[in-house]
RODO-2510 file (C-alpha; in nm, 4 decimals, decimal comma):
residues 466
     n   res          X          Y          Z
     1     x     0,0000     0,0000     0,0000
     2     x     0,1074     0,3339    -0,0597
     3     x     0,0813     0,6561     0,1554
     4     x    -0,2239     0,7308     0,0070
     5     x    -0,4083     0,4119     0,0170
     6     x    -0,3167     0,4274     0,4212
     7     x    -0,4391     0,7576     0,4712
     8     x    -0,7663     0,6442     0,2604
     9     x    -0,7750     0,3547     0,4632
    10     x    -0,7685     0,5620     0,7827
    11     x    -1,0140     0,7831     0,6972
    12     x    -1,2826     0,4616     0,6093
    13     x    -1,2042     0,3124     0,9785
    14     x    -1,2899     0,6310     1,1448
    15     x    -0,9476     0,6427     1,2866
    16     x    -0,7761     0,9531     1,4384
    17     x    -0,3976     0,8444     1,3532
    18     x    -0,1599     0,6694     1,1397
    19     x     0,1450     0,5869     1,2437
    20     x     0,4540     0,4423     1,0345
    21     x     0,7722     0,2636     1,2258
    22     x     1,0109     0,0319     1,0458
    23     x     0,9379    -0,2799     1,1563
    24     x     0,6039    -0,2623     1,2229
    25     x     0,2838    -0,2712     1,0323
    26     x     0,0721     0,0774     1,0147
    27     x    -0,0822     0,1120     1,2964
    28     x    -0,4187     0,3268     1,3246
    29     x    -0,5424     0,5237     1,6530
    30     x    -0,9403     0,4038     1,6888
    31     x    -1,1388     0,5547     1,9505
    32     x    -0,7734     0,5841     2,1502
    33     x    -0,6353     0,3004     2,1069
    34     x    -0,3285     0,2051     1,8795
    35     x    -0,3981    -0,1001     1,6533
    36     x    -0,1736    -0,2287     1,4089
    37     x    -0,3288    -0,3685     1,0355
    38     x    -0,3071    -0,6992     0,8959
    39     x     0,0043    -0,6239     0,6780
    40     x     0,3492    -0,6745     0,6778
    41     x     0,5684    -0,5328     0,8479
    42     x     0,7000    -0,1642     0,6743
    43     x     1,0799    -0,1849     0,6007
    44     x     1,3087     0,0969     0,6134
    45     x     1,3069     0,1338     0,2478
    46     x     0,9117     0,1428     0,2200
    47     x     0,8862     0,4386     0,4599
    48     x     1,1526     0,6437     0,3103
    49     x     0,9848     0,5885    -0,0261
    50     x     0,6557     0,6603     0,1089
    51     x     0,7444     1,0161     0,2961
    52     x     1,0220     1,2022     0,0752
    53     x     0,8340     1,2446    -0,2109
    54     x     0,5429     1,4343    -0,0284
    55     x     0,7973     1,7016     0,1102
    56     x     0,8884     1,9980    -0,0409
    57     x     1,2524     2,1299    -0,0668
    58     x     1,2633     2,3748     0,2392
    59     x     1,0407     2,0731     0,4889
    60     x     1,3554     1,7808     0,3624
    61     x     1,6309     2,0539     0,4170
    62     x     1,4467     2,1470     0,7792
    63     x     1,3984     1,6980     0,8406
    64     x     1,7743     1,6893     0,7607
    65     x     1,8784     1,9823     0,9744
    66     x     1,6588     1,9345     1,2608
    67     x     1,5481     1,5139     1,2485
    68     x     1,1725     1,6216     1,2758
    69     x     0,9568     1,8410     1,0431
    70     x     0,5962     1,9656     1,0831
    71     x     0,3650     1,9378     0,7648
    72     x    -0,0057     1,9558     0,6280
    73     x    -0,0959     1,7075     0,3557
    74     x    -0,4432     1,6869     0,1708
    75     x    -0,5713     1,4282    -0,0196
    76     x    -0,8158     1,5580    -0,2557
    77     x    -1,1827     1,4321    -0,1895
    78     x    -1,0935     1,2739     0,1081
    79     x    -0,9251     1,4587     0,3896
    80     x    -0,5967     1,6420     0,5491
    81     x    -0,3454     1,5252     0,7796
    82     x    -0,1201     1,6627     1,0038
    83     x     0,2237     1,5065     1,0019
    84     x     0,5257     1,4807     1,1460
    85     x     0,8133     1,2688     0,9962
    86     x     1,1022     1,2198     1,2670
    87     x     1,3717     0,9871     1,2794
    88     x     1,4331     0,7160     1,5231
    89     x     1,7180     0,4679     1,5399
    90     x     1,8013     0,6316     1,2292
    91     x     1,5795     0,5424     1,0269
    92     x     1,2355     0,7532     0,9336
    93     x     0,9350     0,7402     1,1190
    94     x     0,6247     0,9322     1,0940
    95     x     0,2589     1,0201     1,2001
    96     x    -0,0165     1,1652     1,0982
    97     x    -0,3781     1,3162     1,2526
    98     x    -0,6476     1,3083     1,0370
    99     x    -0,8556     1,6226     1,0191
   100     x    -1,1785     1,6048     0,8317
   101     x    -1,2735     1,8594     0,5547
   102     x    -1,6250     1,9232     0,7549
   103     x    -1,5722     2,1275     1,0559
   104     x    -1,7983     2,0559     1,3236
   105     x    -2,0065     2,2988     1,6073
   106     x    -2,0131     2,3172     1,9779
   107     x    -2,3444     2,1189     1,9486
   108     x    -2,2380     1,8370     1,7148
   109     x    -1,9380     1,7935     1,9273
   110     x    -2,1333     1,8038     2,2358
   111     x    -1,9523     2,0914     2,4287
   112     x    -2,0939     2,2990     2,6308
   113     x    -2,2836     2,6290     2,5057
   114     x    -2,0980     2,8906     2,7498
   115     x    -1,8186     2,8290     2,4880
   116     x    -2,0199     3,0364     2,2332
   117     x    -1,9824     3,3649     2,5108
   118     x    -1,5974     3,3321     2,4076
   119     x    -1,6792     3,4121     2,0315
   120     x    -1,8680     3,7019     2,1085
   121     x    -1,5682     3,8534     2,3208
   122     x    -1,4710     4,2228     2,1428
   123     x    -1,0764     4,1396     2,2560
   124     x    -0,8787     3,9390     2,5201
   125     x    -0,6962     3,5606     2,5781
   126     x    -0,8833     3,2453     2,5033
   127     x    -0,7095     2,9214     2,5476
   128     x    -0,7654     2,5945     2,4693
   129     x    -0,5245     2,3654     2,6622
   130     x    -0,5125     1,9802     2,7112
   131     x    -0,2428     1,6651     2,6248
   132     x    -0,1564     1,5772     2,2382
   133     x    -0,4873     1,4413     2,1010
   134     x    -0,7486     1,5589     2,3314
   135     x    -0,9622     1,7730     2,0679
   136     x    -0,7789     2,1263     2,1387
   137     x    -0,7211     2,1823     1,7466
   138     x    -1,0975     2,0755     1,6698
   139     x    -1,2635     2,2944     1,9479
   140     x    -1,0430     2,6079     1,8184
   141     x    -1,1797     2,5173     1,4568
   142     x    -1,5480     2,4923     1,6127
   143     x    -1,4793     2,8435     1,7902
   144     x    -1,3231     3,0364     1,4574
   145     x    -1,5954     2,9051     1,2698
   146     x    -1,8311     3,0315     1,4937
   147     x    -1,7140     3,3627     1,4488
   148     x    -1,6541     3,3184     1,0808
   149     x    -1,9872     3,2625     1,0420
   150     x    -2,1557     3,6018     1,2500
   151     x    -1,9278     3,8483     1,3306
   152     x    -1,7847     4,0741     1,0236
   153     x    -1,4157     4,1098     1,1531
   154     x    -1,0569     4,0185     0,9744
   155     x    -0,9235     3,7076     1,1385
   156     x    -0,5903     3,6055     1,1147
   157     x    -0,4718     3,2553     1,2396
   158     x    -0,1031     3,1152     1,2546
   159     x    -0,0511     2,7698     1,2339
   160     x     0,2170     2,4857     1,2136
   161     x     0,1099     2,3213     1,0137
   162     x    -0,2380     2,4588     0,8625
   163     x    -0,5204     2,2216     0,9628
   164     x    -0,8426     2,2617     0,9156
   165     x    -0,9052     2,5159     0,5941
   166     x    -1,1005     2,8000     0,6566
   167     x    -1,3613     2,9898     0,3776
   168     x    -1,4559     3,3436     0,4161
   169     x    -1,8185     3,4260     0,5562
   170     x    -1,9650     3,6968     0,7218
   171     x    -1,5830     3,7677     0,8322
   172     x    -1,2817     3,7585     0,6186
   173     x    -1,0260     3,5054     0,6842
   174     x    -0,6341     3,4375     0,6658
   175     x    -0,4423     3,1525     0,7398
   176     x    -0,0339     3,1864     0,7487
   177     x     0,1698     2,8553     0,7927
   178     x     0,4734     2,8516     0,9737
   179     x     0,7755     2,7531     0,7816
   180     x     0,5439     2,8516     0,4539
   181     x     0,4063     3,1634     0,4999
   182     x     0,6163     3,3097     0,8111
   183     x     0,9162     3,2542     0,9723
   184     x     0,7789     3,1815     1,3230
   185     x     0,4907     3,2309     1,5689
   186     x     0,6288     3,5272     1,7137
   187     x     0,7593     3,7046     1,3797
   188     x     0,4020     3,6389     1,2133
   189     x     0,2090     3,7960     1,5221
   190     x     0,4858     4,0902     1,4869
   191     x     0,3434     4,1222     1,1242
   192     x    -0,0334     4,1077     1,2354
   193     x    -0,0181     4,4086     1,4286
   194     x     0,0282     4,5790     1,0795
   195     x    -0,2637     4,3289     0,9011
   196     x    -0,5268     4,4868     1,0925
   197     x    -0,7170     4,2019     1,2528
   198     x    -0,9530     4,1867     1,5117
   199     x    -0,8963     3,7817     1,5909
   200     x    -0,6202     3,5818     1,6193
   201     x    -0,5842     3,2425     1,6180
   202     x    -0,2524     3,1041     1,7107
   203     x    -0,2150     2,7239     1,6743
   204     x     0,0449     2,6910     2,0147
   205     x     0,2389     2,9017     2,2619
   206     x     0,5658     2,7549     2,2089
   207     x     0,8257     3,0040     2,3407
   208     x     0,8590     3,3050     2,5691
   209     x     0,8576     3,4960     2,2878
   210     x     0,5765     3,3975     2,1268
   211     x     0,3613     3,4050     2,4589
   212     x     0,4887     3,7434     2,5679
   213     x     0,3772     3,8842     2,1812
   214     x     0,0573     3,6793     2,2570
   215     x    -0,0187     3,9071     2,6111
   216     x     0,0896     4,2176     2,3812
   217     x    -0,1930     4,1580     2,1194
   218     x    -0,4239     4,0602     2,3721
   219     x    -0,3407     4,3537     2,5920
   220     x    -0,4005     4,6287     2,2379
   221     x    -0,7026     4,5103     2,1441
   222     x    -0,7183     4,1628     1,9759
   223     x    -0,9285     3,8991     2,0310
   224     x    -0,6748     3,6105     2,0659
   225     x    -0,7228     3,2241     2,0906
   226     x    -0,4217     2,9754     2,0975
   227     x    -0,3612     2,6746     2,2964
   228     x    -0,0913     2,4848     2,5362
   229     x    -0,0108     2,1428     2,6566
   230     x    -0,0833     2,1745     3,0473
   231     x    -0,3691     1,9706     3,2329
   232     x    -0,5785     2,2043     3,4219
   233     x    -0,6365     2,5727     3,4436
   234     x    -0,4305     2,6327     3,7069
   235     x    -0,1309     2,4247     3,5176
   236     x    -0,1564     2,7130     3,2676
   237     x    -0,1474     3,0444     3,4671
   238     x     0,1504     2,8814     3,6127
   239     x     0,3644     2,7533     3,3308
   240     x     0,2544     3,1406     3,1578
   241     x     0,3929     3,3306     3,4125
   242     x     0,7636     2,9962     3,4730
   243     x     0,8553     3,1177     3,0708
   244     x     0,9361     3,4411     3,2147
   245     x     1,2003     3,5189     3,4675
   246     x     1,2809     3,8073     3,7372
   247     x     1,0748     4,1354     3,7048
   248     x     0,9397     4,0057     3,3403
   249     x     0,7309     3,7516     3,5999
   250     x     0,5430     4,0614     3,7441
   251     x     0,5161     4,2273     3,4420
   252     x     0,3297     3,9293     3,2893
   253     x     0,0867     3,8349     3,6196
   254     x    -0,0092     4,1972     3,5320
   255     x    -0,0964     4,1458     3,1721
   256     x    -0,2789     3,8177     3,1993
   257     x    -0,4879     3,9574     3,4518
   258     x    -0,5656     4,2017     3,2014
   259     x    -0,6187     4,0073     2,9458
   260     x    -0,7413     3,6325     3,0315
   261     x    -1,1027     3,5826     2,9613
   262     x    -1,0771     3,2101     2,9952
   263     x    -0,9462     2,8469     3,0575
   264     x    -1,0644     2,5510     2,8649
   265     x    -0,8934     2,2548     2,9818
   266     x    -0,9897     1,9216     2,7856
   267     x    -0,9278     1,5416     2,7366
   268     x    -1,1009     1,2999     2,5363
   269     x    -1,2845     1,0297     2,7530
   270     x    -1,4370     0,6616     2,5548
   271     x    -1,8347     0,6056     2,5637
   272     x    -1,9749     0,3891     2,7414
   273     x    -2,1643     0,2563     2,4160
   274     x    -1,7888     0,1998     2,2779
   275     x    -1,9001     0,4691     1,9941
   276     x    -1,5938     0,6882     1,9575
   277     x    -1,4755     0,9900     2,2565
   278     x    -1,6419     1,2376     2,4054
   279     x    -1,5089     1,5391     2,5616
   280     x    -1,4707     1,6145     2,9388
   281     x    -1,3609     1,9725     3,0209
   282     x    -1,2656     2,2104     3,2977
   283     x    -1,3982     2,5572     3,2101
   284     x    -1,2455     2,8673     3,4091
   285     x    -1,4099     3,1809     3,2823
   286     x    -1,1934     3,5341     3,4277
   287     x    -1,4346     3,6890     3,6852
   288     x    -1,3285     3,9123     3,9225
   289     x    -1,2660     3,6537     4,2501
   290     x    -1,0282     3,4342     3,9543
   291     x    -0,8406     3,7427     3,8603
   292     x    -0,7755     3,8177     4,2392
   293     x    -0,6714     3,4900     4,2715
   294     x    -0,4305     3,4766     3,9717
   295     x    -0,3060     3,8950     4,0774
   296     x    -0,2336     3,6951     4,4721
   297     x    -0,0251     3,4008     4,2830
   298     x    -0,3078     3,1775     4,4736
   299     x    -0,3560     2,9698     4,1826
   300     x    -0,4169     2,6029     4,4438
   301     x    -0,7359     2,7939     4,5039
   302     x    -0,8872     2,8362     4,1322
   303     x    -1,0258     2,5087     4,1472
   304     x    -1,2274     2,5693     4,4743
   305     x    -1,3903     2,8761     4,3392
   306     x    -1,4554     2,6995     3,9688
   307     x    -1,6424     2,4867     4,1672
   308     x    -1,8570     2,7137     4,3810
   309     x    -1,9572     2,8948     4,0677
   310     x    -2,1051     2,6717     3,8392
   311     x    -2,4451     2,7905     3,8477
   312     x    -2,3690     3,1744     3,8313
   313     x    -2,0397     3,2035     3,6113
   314     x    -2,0957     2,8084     3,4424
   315     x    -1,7490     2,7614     3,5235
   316     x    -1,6739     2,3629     3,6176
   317     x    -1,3887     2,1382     3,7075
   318     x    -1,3029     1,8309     3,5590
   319     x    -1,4483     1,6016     3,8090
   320     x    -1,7518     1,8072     3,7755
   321     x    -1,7200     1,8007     3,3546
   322     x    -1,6804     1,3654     3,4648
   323     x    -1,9791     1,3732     3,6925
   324     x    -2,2407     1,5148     3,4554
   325     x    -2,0993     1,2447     3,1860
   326     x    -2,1430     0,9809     3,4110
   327     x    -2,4642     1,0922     3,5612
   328     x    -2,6354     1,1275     3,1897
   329     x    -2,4851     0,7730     3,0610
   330     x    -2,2530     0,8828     2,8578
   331     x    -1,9353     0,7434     3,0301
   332     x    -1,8731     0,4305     3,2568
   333     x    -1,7973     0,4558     3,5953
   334     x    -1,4825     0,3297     3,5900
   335     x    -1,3867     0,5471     3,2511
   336     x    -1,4869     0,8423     3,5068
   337     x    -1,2192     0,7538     3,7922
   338     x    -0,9897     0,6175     3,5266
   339     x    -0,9775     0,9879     3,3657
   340     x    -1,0211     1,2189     3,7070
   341     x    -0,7462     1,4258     3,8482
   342     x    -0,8441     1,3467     4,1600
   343     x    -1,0255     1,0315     4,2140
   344     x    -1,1196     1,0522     4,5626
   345     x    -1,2662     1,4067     4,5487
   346     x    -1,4431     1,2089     4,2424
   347     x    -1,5499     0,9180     4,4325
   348     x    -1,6964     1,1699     4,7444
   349     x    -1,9236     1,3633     4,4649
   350     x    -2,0403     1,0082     4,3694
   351     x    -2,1248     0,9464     4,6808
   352     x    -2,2997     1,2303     4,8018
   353     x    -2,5440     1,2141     4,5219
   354     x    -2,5359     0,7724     4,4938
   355     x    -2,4638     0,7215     4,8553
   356     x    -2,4533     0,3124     4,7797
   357     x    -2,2624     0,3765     4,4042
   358     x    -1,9746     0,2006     4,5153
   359     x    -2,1487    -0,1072     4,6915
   360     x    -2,3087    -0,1660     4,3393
   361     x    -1,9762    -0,1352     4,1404
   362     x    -2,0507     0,1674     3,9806
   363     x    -2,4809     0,1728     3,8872
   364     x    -2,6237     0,4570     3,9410
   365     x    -2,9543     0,3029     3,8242
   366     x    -3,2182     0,2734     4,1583
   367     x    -3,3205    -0,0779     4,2569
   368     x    -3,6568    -0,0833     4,1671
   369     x    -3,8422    -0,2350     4,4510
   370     x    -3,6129    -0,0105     4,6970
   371     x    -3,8949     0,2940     4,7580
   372     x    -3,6145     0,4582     4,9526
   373     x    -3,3992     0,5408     4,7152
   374     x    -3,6293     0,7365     4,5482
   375     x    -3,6987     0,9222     4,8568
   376     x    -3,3144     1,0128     4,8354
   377     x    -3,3543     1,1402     4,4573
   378     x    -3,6559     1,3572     4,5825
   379     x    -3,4197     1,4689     4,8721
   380     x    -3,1367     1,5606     4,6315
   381     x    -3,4322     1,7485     4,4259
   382     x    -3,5702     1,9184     4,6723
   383     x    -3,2135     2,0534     4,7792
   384     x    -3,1154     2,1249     4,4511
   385     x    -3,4539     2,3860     4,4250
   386     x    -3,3553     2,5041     4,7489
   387     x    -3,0520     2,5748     4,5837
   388     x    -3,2017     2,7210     4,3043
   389     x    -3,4276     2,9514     4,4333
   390     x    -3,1460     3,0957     4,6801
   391     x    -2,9746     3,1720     4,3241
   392     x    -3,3156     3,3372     4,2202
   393     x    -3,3268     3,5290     4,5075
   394     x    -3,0047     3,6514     4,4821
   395     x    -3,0021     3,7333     4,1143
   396     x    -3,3265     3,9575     4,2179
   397     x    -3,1396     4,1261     4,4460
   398     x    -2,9029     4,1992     4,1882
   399     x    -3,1418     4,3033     3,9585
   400     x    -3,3276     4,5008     4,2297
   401     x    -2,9480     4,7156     4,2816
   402     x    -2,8835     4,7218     3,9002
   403     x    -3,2582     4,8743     3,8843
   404     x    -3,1605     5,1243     4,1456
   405     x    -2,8515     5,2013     3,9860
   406     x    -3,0315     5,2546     3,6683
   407     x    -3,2720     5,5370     3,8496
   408     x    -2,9769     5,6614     3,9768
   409     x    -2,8192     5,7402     3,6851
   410     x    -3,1589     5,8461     3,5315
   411     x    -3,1907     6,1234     3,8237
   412     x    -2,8053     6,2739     3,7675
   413     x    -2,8680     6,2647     3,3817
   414     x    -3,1668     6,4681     3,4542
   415     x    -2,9830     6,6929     3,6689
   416     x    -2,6923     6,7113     3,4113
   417     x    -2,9805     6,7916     3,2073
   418     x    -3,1442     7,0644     3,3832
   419     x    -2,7994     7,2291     3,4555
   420     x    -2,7419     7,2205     3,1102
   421     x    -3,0742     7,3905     3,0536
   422     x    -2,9558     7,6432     3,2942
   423     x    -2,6460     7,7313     3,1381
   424     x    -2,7825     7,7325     2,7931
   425     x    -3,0413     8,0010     2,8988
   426     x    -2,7499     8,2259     3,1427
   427     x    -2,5692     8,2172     2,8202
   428     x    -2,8665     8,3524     2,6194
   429     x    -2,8932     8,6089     2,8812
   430     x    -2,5433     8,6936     2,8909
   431     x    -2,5484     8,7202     2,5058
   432     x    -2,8609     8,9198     2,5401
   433     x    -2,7028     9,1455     2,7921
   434     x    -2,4069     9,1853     2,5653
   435     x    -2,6191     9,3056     2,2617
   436     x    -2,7997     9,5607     2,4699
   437     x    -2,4127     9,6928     2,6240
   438     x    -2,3195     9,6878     2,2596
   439     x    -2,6001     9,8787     2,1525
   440     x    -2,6075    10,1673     2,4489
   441     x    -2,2491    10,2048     2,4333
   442     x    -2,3034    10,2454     2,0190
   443     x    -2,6064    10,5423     2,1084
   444     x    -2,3772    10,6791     2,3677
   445     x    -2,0525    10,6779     2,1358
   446     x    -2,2909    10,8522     1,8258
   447     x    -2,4466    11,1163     2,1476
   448     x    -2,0951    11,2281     2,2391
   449     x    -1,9658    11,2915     1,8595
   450     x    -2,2306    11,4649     1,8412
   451     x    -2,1852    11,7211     2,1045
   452     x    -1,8267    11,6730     2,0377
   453     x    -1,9092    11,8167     1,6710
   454     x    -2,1387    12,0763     1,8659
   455     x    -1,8524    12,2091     2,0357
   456     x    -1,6152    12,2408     1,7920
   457     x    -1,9067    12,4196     1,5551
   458     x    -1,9618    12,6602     1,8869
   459     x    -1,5731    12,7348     1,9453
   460     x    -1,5648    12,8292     1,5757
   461     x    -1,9069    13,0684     1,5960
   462     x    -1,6761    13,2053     1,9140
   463     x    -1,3360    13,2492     1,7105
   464     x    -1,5031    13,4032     1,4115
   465     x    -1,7158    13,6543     1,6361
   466     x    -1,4056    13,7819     1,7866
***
């Protein structure tokens, strides 16, 4: 088989990735797990034959000086990859990620809807963060065509290597490919603060450079998304503010305060039906207890007050993200604690909702002759209305203040109006004031040449009588 017939093959299996080792027969990622074809085994030769003659000039002078090289490939009608071709032992290896022509939505990819409040943002930092392979690059696509398809704004993304291909809608759109098209991240977001966009997509943080130009275009304006390889929100605000040392630290906990509108922290967790992955996510959205938080360098206590805000701010952790999988059917019990960051703060949730889920080895499902345990579910109900109406309550409070500020700031522009009124008419009466001086100083100037002229006619009458 050649390259293409693999990467055909891939795309017919519903895999995510091919990989190539000498040695070894392809082997294709399905719903996370690596399984090798029924072929033989690819020798040295094979690989090298299948992967040089897909690279261009600059990508085999880049695999020769640097043993690894980034690329896109597309095979019409079917699909693109991303690929990397590396060598090992020293021979070639490679893999690639497939990455469908059709771009799926936040709703087709079942994610949750407080993701659309990032598109709508006017500027600040979005990222996407989570390990190699747990859906960053397809929620960023989801997001950019989200915007592509409502808001009417230039938006610029920088990739390496392009994935998914963008087409102009409502909002005009440019993709630059590192190595291609730029240099590097940090030269090509240089360049876009003379390309006049109003989003920017940037495929990874890499470098101090590139995050500190990141903050920058954040900080003047820009609505900017990108992504990084850290676990958890507060994983990110940390290994931000470790690529800079000294005073630059400071000087950065200041801009990302500034500038962070939110933390979406993902990994890709298998159905219980055995259907493909679904996504579990922590969300951290930048309200004003977070950014205290992140300003104090408190960042052990971000997950406490993601927690306590779900229902106001729809913020979540990842147990929580596990929890509501689990809880609608979506995901085993054991996938759950297989996948949680903490499995015993996991297990304690469980059990305050399924007090017995452990005893039954993970069923949440009620026995159905046991009368009491629906007495628990109509405990947990009524609590959870409790809950609910404090929240109404307190959001008409809120209203009631917002309300009261509103009068408030009818009554002073009112009085701003009124004094307005009043100067308007002093200065009408100080105009009017100033005709009238005008016009009796004119009458009194004309009354005294007048007698002036008098005079002078009289002294004359005098001088000639004499």
């Amino acid at each position: 088989m050649n390259l293409e017939q693999l990467l055909k093959f891939v795309t017919d299996k519903g895999a995510s990735d091919l990989h190539l080792k000498p040695m070894r027969p392809p082997m294709l990622r399905i719903h996370g797990r690596l399984i090798p074809i029924e072929a033989e085994p690819l020798k040295p030769e094979k690989i090298k034959e299948m992967l040089l003659p897909i690279l261009t000039p600059q990508q085999k002078a880049r695999l020769e000086e640097t043993l690894a090289v980034d690329l896109g490939y597309g095979v019409r009608g079917l699909a693109r990859f991303r690929g990397n071709i590396y060598m090992q032992r020293g021979t070639l290896a490679a893999a690639f990620r497939r990455i469908p022509y059709d771009i799926l939505s936040l709703d087709e990819l079942e994610l949750p809807e407080v993701l659309y409040e990032f598109c709508d943002l006017p500027m600040g930092l979005v990222l996407v963060t989570g390990p190699t392979g747990s859906g960053k690059s397809t929620t960023l696509a989801a997001l950019v065509k989200r915007i592509t398809s409502r808001r009417p704004v230039h938006l610029l993304t920088i990739e390496d290597p392009i994935e998914f291909l963008f087409a102009d809608d409502v909002a005009s759109i440019a993709q630059r490919e590192v190595g291609t098209d730029t240099v590097s991240f940090a030269e090509a977001l240089r360049n876009a603060m003379r390309q006049d966009p109003d989003v920017i997509m940037v495929g990874e943080m890499r470098d101090p450079e590139t995050v500190s130009t990141v903050l920058t275009a954040a900080e003047t304006g820009h609505l900017v998304f990108s992504t990084l390889h850290t676990n958890s929100a507060a994983q990110t605000i940390d290994r931000i503010l470790d690529t800079f040392a000294g005073d630059g630290q400071k000087q950065a906990r200041v801009q990302l305060v500034q500038v962070l509108k939110g933390v979406v922290s993902m990994q890709l967790v298998e159905r219980k039906d055995g259907q493909g992955l679904v996504a579990a996510m922590e969300i951290m959205r930048a309200t004003p207890r977070i950014c205290e938080l992140i300003d104090r360098g408190e960042s052990a206590k971000l997950m406490e007050e993601m927690e306590s805000s779900v229902a106001f701010f729809r913020m979540q952790s990842m147990n929580q993200s596990l929890l509501a999988l689990l809880v609608h059917g979506t995901i085993t019990y054991a996938e759950a604690m297989r996948n949680s960051p903490d499995p015993e703060d996991l297990s304690l949730k469980l059990r305050k909702m399924f007090p017995a889920i452990e005893e039954r080895g993970g069923d949440m499902s009620p026995t159905t002759a046991d009368f009491s345990q629906i007495m628990e579910l109509q405990q947990y109900r009524k609590l959870y209305e409790e809950q609910e109406e404090k929240f109404k309550i307190r959001l008409a409070d809120k209203d009631s203040e917002i309300s009261k500020l509103d009068h408030s700031v009818v009554d002073r522009d009112n009085d701003i109006q009124q004094l307005k009124e009043q100067v308007e008419e002093m200065e009408r009466q100080s105009e009017k004031l100033s005709n009238e001086y005008s016009r009796l100083r004119k009458e009194a100037q004309e009354k005294i040449d007048k007698l002036s002229e008098r005079i002078k006619e009289l002294n004359q009458r005098l001088m000639n009588s004499r």
